[in-house]
C-alpha positions as CSV (number, residue, x, y, z in Angstrom):
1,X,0.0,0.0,0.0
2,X,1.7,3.4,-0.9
3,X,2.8,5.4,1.8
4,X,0.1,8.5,1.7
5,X,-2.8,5.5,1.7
6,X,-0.9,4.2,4.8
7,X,-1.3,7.7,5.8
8,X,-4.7,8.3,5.1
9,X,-5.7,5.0,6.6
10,X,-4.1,5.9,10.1
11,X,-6.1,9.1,10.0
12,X,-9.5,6.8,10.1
13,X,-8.2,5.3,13.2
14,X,-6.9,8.4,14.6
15,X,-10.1,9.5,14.5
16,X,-12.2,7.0,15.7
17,X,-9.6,7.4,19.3
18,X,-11.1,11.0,19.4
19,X,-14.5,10.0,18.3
20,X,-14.6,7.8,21.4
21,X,-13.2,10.4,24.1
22,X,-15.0,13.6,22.7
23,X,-18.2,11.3,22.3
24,X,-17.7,10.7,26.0
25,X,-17.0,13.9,27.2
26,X,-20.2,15.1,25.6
27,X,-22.0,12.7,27.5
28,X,-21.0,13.5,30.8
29,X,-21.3,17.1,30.3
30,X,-24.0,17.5,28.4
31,X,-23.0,20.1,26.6
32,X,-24.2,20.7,23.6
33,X,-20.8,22.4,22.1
34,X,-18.9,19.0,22.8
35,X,-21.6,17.1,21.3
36,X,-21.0,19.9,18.2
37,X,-17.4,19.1,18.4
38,X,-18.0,14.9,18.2
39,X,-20.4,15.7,15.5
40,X,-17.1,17.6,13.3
41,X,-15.2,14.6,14.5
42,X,-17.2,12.2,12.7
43,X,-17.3,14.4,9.9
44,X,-13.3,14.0,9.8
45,X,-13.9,10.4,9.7
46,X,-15.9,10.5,6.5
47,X,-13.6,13.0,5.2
48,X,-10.6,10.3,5.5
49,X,-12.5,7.9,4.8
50,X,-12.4,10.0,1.3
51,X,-9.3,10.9,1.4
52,X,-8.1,7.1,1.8
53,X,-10.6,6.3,-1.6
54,X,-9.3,9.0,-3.8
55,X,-5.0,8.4,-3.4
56,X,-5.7,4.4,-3.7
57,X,-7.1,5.7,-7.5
58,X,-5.7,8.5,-7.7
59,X,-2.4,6.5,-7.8
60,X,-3.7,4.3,-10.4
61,X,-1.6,4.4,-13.6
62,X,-2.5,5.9,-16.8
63,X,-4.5,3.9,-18.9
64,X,-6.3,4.8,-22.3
65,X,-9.0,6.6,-21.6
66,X,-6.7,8.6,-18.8
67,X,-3.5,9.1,-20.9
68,X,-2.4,11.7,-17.8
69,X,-3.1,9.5,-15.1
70,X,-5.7,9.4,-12.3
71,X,-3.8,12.0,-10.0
72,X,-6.8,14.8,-10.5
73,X,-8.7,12.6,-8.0
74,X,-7.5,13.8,-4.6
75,X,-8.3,17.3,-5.9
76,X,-12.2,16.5,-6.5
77,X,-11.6,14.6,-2.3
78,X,-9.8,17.8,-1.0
79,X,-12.7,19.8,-2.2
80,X,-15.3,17.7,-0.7
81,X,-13.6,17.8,2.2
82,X,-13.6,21.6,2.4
83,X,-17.6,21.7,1.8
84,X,-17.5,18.8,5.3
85,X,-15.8,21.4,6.9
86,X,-18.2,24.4,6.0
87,X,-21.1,21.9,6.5
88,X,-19.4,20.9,10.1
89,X,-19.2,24.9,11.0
90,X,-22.9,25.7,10.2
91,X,-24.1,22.7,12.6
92,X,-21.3,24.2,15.4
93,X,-23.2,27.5,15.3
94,X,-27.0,25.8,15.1
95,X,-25.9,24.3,18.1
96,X,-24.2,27.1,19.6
97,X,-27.4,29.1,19.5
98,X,-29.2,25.6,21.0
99,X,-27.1,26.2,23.9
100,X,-27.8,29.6,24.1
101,X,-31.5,29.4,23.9
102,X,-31.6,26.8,26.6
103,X,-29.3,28.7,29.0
104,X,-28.0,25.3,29.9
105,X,-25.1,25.0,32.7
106,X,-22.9,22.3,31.8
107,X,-21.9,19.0,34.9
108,X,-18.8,17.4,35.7
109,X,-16.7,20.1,34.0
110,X,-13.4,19.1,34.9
111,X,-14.1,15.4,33.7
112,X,-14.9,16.8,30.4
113,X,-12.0,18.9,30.1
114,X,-9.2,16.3,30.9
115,X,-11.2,13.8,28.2
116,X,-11.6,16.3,25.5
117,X,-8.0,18.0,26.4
118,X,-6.6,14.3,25.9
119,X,-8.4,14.2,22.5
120,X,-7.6,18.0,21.5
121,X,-3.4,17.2,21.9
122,X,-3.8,13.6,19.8
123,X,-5.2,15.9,16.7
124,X,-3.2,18.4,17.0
125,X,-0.3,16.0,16.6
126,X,-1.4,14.2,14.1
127,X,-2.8,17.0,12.1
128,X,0.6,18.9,11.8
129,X,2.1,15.3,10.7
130,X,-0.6,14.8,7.9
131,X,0.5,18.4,6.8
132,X,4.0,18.2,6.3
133,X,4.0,14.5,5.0
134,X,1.3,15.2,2.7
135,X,3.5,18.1,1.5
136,X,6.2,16.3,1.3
137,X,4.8,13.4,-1.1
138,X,2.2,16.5,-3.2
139,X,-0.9,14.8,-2.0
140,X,-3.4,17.9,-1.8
141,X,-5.8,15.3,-0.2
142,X,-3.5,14.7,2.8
143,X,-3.0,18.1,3.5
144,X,-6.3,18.9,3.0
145,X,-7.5,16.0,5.3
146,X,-4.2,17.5,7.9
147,X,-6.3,21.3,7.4
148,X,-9.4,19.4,8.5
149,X,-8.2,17.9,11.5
150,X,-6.6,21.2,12.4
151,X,-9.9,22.9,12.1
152,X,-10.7,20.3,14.2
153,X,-8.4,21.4,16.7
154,X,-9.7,24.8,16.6
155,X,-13.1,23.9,17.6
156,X,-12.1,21.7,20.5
157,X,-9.9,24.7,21.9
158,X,-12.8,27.3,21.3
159,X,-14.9,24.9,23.4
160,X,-13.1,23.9,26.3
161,X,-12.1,27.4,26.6
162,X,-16.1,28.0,26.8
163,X,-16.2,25.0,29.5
164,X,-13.6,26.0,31.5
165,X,-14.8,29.9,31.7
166,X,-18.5,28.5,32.8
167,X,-17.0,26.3,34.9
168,X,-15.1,29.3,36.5
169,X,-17.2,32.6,36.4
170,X,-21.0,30.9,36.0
171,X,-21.8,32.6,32.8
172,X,-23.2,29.9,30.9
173,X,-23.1,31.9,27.6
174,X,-19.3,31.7,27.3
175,X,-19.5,28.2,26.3
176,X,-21.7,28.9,22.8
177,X,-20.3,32.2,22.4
178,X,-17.0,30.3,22.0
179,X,-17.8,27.7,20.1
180,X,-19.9,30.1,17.4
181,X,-16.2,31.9,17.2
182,X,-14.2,28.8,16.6
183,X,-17.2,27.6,13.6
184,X,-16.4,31.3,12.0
185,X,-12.7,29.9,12.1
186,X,-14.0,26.7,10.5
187,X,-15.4,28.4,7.7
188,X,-12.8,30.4,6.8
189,X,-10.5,27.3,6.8
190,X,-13.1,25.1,4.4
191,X,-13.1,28.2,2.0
192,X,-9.2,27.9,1.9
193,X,-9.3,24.4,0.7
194,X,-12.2,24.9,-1.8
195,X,-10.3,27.7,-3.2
196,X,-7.1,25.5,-3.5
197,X,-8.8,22.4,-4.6
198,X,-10.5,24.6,-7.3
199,X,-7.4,26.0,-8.4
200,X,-5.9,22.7,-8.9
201,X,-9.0,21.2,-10.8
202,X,-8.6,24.4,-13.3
203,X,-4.9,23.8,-13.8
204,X,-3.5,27.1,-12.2
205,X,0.3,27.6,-12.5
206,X,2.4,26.9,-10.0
207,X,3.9,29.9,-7.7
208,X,5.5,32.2,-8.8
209,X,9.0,31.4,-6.7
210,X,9.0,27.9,-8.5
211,X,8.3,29.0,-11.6
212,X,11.7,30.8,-10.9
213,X,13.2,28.1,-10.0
214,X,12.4,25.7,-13.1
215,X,13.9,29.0,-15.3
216,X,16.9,29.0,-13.0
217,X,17.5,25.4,-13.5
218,X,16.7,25.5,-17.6
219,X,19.6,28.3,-17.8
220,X,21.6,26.4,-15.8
221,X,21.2,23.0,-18.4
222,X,20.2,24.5,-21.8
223,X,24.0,25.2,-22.8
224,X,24.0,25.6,-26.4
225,X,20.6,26.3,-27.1
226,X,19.7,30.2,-27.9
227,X,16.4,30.6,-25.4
228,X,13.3,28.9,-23.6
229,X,10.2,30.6,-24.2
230,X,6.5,30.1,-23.5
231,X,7.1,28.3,-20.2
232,X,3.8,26.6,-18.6
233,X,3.1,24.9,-15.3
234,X,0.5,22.7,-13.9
235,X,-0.1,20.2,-11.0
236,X,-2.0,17.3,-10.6
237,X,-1.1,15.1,-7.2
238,X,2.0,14.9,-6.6
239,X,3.0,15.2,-10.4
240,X,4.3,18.5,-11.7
241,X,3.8,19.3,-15.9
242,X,5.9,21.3,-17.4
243,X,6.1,22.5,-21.1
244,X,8.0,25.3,-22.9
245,X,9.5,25.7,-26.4
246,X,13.6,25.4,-26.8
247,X,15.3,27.7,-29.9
248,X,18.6,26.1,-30.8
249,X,20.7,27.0,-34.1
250,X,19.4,26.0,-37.0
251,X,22.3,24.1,-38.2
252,X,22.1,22.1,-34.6
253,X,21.5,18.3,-35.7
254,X,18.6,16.8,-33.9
255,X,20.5,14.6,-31.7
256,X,22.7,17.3,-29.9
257,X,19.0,19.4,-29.6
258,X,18.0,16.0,-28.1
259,X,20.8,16.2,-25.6
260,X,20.0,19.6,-24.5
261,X,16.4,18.2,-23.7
262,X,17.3,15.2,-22.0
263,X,19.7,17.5,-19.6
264,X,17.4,20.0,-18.5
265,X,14.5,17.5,-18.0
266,X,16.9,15.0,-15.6
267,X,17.7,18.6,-14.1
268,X,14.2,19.3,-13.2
269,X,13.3,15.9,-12.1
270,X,15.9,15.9,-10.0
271,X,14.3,18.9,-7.7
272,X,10.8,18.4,-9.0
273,X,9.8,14.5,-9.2
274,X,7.6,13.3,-10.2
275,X,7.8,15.3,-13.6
276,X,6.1,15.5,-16.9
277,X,8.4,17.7,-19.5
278,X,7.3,18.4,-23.0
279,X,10.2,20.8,-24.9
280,X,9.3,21.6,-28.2
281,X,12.6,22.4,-30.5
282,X,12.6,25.3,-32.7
283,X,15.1,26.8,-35.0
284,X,16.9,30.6,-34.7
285,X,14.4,32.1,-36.2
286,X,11.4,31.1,-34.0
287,X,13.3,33.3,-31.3
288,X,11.4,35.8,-29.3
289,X,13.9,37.6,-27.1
290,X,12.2,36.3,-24.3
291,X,11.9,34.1,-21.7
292,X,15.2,32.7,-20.5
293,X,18.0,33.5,-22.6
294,X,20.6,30.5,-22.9
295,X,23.1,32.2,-24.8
């Protein structure tokens, strides 16, 4: 099984841990913000459970009717995740305003702060792992699924901040106050990943520093070419595209042209695996005086 599915598949069990301590929490409570905060839980579960579904075919290999691949997958995951998490928020604040309405006092506070404290600290954890491994392997769907958990996090803090303050002054609107707060958080963190996911469906270029960096490395490996022009980027998974068109000499046979090629694309591979490069050779004369200049 490839790493990131290993990855995904420990999220599901991470989160069945919390399910079972926040779930418990709630219950001895009775508050209706931990409850909330189970109930975004469970919707990390599904998310994973997503998550898990779209690298195992995402990671497929190309086939004919997918001459690119299946990599495209996660995206359509990351962005479903991002509408859980917007979905998650809007039942945080319905039942922050339950709360609120019922001007309910909450039992057996410190219980349910130890529990949900517990749970709080085995998200956060995991949550910043998912992150920088998903990053590290371009899965947008790990990192997306890390984002979730984190706004996870978020919640769990605004509410046992609203537990502990009741617990403490008597003022039994902290608690929904609080959690309200933390579902505004919530939304703004599900927008981020729709936006990104989004971007990736509509095959946006990659950022401008790396774009920089794959001109850098095409001076550095196009000796004896004239320039690289008309440079575009895409992403899809972990796999970056690259195309651009290459003036050499006119006289230049097509095997040293070749050459060139074949240098600047181990180049970019080298920093930028896994890499599809498509160089299309022109002669002198297509020349724009533009782009990166090779000689």
């Amino acid at each position: 099984m490839p790493h990131a599915a290993r990855l995904a598949l420990s999220s599901l069990a991470v989160a069945g841990v919390v399910l079972v301590l926040k779930g418990a929490s709630a219950w001895i409570t009775g508050s209706v913000a931990l409850f909330a905060d189970a109930a975004e839980t469970l919707v990390h579960m599904a998310g994973s459970a997503v998550v898990l579904a779209s690298i195992l075919y995402g990671q497929r290999p190309p086939d004919a009717n997918h001459p690119y691949g299946h990599a495209k997958a996660e995206y359509f995951s990351a962005a479903l995740i991002g509408a859980m998490i917007a979905a998650a928020a809007v039942a945080i604040l319905f039942a922050a305003w339950e709360a609120f309405a019922a001007r309910r006092m909450i039992s057996e506070a410190p219980t349910g702060i130890a529990v949900t404290a517990v749970a709080t600290v085995i998200n956060a954890l995991w949550a910043r792992h998912l992150i920088r491994r998903g990053r590290s392997l371009g899965s947008p769907a790990l990192v997306a699924d890390g984002h979730h958990l984190m706004s996870d996090v978020i919640t769990s803090l605004g509410v046992l901040a609203g537990i502990l303050l009741v617990a403490l002054t008597g003022l039994w609107w902290l608690d929904p106050l609080l959690a309200a707060l933390a579902a505004l958080g919530i939304l703004w963190s599900g927008a981020r990943l729709i936006r990104e996911s989004v971007g990736g469906l509509m095959d946006e270029a990659l950022p401008p520093e790396r774009i920089a960096r794959i001109e850098q490395i095409v001076a550095a490996h196009g000796a004896g070419g004239i320039e690289a022009h008309d440079l575009r980027t895409r992403r899809a998974g972990a796999r970056l595209f690259v195309e651009f068109h290459l003036v050499v000499p006119g006289a230049m046979t097509v095997a040293d042209s070749h050459a060139i090629c074949d240098r600047i694309e181990e180049a970019i591979r080298a920093e930028f695996a896994p890499a599809t490069i498509t160089i299309h050779v022109e002669p002198h004369g297509k020349a724009k005086r533009e782009g990166v200049r090779l000689a």
